[in-house]
C-alpha positions, 0 to 999 in steps of 0.5 A, spaced: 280 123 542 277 115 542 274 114 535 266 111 537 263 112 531 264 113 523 260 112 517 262 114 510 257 116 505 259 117 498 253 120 492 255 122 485 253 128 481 253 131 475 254 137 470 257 138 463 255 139 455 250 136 450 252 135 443 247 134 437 244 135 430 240 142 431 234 143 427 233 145 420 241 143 419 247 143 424 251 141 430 251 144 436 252 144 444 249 146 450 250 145 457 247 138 460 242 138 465 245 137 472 243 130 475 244 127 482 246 125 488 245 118 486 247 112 491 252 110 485 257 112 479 253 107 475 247 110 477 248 116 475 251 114 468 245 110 467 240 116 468 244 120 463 244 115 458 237 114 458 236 121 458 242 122 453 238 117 448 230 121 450 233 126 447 232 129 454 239 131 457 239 138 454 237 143 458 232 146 454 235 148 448 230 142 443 236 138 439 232 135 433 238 130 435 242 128 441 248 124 440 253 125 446 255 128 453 262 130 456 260 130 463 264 132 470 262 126 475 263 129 482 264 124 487 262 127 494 265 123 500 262 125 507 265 121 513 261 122 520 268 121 525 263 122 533 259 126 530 262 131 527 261 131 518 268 132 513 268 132 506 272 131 500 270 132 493 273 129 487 271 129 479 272 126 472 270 126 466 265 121 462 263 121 455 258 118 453 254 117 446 259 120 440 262 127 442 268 130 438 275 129 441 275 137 440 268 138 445 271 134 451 277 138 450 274 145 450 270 142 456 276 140 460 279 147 459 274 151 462 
């Protein structure tokens, strides 16, 4: 088979759980909304941290107080050969904001 074309296309997704101070005393989490396709990494970690920051990344429970995310990055890489689509999936974990070492481990084993 003669290669006569090829492209590849990457786009950053993600998942996970928020952390923060609840209302009327307390901490919690709650899952994270789940942001993307973004064109890059770094674009995907910029809207969470906005969001984190906006008190906006939960989705839906209503922290008096976001303080941090652990977040599953899912790399989704497509490459094009003639015409024909395969893909290959891979993650990572990020943490941003201040999240306890405990909830990115509880995170990690689910």
């Amino acid at each position: 088979m003669k290669l006569e074309s090829l492209k590849i296309k990457k786009t950053y997704s993600s998942s996970g759980i928020v952390y923060g101070k609840l209302w009327g005393g307390g901490k919690g989490t709650y899952p994270a909304q789940n942001l993307g396709p973004h064109n890059s990494k770094e674009e995907l970690l910029e809207e969470a941290k906005k969001l984190l920051y906006d008190n906006l990344l939960d989705d839906g429970m209503g922290f008096e107080q976001l303080l941090g995310a652990t977040l599953r990055i899912t790399t989704l890489e497509t490459v094009i050969i003639n015409g024909k689509e395969y893909y290959r999936e891979t993650s990572e974990i990020e943490v941003i904001g201040d999240t306890p070492h405990e909830l990115t481990k509880e995170f990690l084993s689910i």
